[in-house]
C-alpha positions in Angstrom: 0.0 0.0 0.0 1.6 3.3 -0.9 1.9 5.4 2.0 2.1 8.3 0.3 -1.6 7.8 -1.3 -2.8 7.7 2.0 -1.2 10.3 3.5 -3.0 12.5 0.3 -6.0 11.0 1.1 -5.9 11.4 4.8 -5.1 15.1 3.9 -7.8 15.9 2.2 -10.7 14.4 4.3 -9.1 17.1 6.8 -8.8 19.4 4.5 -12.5 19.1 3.9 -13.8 18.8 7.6 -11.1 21.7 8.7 -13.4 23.9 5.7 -16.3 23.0 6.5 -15.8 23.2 10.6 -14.4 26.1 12.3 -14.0 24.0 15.5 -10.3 22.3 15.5 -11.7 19.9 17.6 -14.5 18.6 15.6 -13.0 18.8 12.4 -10.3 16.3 13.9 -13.5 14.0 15.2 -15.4 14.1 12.1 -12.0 13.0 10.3 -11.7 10.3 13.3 -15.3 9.0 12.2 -14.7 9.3 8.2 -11.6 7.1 8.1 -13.3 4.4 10.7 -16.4 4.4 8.8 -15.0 4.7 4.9 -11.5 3.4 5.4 -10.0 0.0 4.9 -9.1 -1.6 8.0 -5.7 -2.2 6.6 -5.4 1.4 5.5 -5.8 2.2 8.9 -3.4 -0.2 10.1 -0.7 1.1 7.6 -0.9 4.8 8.3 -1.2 4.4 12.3 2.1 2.3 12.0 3.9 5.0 10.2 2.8 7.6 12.5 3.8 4.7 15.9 7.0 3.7 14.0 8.1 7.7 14.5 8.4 8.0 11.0 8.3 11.8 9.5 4.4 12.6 9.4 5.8 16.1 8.8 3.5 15.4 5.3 0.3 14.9 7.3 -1.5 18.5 8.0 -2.4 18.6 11.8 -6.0 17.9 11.4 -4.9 14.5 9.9 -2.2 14.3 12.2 -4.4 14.3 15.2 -6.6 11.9 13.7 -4.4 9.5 13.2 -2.9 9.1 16.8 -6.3 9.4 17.9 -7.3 6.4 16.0 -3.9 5.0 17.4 -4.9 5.4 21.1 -8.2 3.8 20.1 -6.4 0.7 18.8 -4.2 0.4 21.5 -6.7 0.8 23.7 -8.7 -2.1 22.6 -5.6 -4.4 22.1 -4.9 -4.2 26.0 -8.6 -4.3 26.9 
């Protein structure tokens, strides 16, 4: 899976909450919700790891950035639980 095509992707479902919602904070939930409900669960998988691994996510825009590690607690969460 190209990382790269994600990171677009992930970018612009921000982009498009982040327009559409002058609240930080529920631009980043609304892009929490859009890539649990429309994403691959292997997307998922593959862009939380980059962003666990400490790779550069200096790509991701901070909408998407704070999505993702949300999404990252969540799994975590649920793999100790």
């Amino acid at each position: 899976m190209d990382i790269h095509h994600l990171v677009t992707m992930a970018n612009q479902i921000a982009e498009f909450f982040r327009s559409s919602n002058p609240d930080r904070a529920e631009a980043v939930a609304a892009t929490v919700q859009h890539l649990r409900s429309f994403w691959d669960p292997r997307m998922r998988r593959e862009i939380i790891a980059r962003v666990n691994d400490g790779a550069d996510v200096s790509e991701l825009n901070e909408i998407a950035r704070d999505a993702i590690r949300r999404l990252a607690q969540d799994s975590a969460a649920k793999t100790v639980a």
